[in-house]
C-alpha positions in Angstrom: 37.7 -95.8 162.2 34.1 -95.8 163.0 33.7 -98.2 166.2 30.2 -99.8 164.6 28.4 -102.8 165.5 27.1 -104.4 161.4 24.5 -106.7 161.9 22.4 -109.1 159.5 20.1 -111.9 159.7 21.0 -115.4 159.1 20.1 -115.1 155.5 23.6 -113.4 154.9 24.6 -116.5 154.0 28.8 -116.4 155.5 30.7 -118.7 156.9 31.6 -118.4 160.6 35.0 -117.9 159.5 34.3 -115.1 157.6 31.2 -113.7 160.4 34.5 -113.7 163.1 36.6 -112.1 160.8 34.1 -109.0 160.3 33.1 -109.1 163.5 29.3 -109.6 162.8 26.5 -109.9 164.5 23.9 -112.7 163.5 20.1 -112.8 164.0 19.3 -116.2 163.7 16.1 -117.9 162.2 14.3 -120.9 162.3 13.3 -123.8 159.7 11.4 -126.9 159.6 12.9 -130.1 157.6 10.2 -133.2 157.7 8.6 -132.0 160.6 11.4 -131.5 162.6 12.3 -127.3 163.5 15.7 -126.2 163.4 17.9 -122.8 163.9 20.7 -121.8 161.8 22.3 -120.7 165.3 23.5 -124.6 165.5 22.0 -126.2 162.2 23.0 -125.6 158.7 22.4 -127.3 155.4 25.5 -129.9 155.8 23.7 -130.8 159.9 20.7 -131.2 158.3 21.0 -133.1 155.5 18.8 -130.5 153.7 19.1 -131.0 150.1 19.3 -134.7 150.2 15.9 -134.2 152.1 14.3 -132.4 149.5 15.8 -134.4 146.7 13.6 -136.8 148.7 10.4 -135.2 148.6 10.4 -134.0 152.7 8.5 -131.0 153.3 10.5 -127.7 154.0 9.9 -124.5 155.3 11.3 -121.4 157.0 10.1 -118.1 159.3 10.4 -114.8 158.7 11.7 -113.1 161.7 9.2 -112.1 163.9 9.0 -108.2 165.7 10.0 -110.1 169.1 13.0 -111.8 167.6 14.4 -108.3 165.8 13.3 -106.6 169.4 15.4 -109.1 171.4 18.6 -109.4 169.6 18.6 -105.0 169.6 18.5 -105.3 172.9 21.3 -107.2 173.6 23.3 -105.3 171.1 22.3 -102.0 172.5 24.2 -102.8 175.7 27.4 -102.7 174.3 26.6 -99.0 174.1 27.6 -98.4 170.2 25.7 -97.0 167.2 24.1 -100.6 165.1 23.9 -100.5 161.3 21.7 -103.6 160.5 21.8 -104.5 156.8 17.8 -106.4 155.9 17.4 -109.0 153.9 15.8 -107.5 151.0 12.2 -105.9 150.6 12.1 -107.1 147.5 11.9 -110.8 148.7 10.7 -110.7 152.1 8.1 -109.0 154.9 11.1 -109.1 157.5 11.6 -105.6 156.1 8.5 -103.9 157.5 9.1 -106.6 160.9 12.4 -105.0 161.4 11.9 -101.0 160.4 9.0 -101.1 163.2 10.6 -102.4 166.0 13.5 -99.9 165.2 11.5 -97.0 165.1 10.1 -98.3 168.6 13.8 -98.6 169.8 15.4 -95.0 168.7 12.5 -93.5 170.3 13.9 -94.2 173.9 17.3 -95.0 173.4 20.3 -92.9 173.0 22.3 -95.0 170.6 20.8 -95.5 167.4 20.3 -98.5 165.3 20.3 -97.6 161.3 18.7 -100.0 159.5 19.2 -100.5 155.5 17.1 -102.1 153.3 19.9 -104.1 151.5 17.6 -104.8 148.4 20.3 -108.4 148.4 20.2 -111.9 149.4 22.2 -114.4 150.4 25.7 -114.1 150.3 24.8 -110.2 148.5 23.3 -109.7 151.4 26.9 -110.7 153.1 29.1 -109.1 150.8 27.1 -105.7 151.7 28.2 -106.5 155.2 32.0 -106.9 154.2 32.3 -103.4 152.2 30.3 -102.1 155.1 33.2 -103.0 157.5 35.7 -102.4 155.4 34.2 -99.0 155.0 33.3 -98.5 158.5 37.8 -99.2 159.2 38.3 -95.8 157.1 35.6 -93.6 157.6 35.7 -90.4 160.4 32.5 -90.8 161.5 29.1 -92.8 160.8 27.2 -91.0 158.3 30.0 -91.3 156.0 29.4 -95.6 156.2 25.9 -95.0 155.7 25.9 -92.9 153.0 28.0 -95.4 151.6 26.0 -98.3 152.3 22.6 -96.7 150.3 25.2 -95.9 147.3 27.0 -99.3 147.1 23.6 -101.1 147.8 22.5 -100.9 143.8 26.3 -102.5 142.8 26.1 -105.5 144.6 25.0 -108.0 141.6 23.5 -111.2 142.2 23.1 -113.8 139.2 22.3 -117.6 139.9 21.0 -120.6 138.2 18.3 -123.5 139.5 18.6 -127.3 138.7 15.3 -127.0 139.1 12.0 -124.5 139.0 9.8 -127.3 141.4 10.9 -125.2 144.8 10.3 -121.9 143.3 7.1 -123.5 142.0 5.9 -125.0 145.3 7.0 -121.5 146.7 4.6 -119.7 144.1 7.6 -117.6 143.1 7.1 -118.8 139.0 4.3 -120.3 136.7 3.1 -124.2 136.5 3.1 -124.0 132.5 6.8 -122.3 133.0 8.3 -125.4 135.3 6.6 -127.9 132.4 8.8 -126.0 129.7 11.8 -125.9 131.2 11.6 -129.1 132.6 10.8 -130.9 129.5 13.2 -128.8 126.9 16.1 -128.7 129.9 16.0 -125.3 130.0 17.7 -123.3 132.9 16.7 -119.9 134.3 19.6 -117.4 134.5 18.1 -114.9 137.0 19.2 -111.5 138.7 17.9 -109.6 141.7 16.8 -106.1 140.1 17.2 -102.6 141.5 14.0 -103.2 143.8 15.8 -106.7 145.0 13.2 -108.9 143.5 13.9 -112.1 141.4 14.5 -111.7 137.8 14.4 -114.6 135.1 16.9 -112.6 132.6 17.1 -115.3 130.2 16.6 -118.9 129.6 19.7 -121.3 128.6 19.3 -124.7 127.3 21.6 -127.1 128.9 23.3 -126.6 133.0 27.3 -125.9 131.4 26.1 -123.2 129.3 24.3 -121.0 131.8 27.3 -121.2 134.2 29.8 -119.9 131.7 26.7 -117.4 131.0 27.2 -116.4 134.2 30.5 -116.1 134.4 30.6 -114.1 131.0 28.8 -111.2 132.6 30.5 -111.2 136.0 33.8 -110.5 133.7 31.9 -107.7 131.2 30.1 -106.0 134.2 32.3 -106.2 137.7 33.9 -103.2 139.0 37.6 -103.9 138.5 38.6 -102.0 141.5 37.2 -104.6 144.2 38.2 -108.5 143.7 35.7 -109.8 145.9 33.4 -112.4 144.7 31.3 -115.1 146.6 30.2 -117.8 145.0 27.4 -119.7 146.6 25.8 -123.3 145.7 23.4 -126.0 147.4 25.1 -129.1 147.1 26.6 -128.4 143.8 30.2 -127.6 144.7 31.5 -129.3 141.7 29.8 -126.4 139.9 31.1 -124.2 142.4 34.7 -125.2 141.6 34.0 -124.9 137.9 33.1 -121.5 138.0 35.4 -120.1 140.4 38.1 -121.9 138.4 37.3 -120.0 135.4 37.4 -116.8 137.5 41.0 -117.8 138.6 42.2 -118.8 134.9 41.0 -116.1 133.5 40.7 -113.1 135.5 43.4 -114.7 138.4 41.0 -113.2 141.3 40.6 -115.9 143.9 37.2 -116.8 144.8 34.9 -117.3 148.2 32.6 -120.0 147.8 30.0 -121.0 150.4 27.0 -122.9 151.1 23.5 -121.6 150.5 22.3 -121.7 153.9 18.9 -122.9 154.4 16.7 -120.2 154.5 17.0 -119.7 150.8 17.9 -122.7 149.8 14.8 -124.0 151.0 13.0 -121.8 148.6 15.4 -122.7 145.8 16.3 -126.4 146.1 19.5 -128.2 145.8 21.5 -127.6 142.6 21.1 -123.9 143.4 24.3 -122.0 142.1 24.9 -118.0 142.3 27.3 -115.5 142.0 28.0 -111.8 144.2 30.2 -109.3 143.6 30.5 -105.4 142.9 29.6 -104.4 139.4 27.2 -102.0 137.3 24.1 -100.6 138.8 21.3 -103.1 138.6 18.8 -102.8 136.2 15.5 -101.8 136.8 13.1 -104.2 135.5 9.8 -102.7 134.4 6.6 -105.4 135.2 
């Protein structure tokens, strides 16, 4: 057993339930709802009233996490006097990245434990599933290099697919096209969308109709996940009927039991209410070519 302290930010998307279980350590961040600024270190989506917010029209926006807040929170894990793997939100999606390599390089240069930090190229509740096999991995392993080299190899297996009610928050986000939103939007036609081998967004295809693109998704989490691991978290903003549905077809057909939390609000104040993704361990990710 490698005695390891696995840290993420708040973006990992897990339940304190499942944080405790791990035994992780959270960097917390900070968003505004009408105004108002919050931290996911006491607020979440459900505290919030997030979605119902934006269903209303209130503005919303989030942080990334700033050099002082990635400085801070190594420091007070550094005095536990243990070797730090920090798993990043994905570079892909975010400047926390660069925010979060610099202030490690600054910290290894004058301290003798180390912190390794991995771009995750995931999101979400990818970005948390990373940090389960990492523990899990860390329980069996001799010694720490074996986790890491682990980590970069699993990294590319973690698949992420999700659907949108909507494309107006990745619109007002600038993450997609004004004449894209008016087509889908008029024709009912929802996005079925990956994060790639560089851990950017990906519109794979377009379904017509909400039903359909969930049992999409499910379709390729049965053709493409690795049969030895069972783990699968299922994520949704406000939309845990559709949660239920899909992790129901999971259990009917495939009789693995499902996690399902809530898309915290970092994300889901990018992608809006009705938000609806899957993570697990599968194929390699493809590498899209733009």
């Amino acid at each position: 057993m490698v005695d390891v302290i696995i840290s993420m930010e708040s973006t990992c998307d897990l339940s304190e339930e499942l944080i405790k279980k791990y035994d992780f350590r959270i960097l917390d961040m900070n968003f505004i709802v009408d105004g108002i600024e919050y931290s996911t270190k006491n607020d979440s989506v459900v505290s919030t009233n997030l979605y119902q917010k934006m269903r209303e029209g209130k503005k919303v926006s989030t942080y990334q996490v700033s050099p002082d807040a990635y400085r801070n929170h190594f420091n007070e894990l550094l005095k536990e006097n243990k070797p730090i793997i920090h798993l990043i939100f994905s570079s892909g999606l975010s400047g926390m990245y660069n925010n979060c390599f610099n202030v490690v390089k600054e910290l290894n240069s004058v301290n003798q434990n180390k912190i390794f930090a991995v771009d995750t190229i995931s999101g979400c509740s990818g970005q948390g599933l990373l940090g389960i096999l990492t523990r899990l991995k860390a329980n069996d392993a001799n010694k720490i290099s074996d986790v890491l080299d682990y980590v970069v190899k699993i990294k590319e297996h973690i698949n992420h697919t999700f659907t949108v009610d909507t494309l107006k928050y990745l619109l007002n986000g600038g993450r997609i096209r004004f004449s894209k939103y008016v087509f889908s939007e008029i024709f009912n036609i929802k996005p079925f969308m990956i994060v790639d081998s560089e851990g950017k967004l990906f519109v794979s295809k377009r379904i017509v109709t909400r039903k359909k693109t969930i049992d999409a998704i499910y379709e390729k989490y049965a053709l493409e996940r690795d049969k030895s691991s069972n783990l699968v978290i299922i994520s949704h903003a406000d939309c845990l009927s559709d949660a239920k549905y899909l992790a129901s077809k999971i259990k009917n057909n495939l009789n693995i039991d499902s996690i399902i939390t809530d898309l915290g609000p970092i994300i889901g104040s990018h992608s809006g209410p009705g938000t609806l993704s899957i993570y697990y361990l599968g194929k390699k990710r493809v590498n899209v070519k733009r």
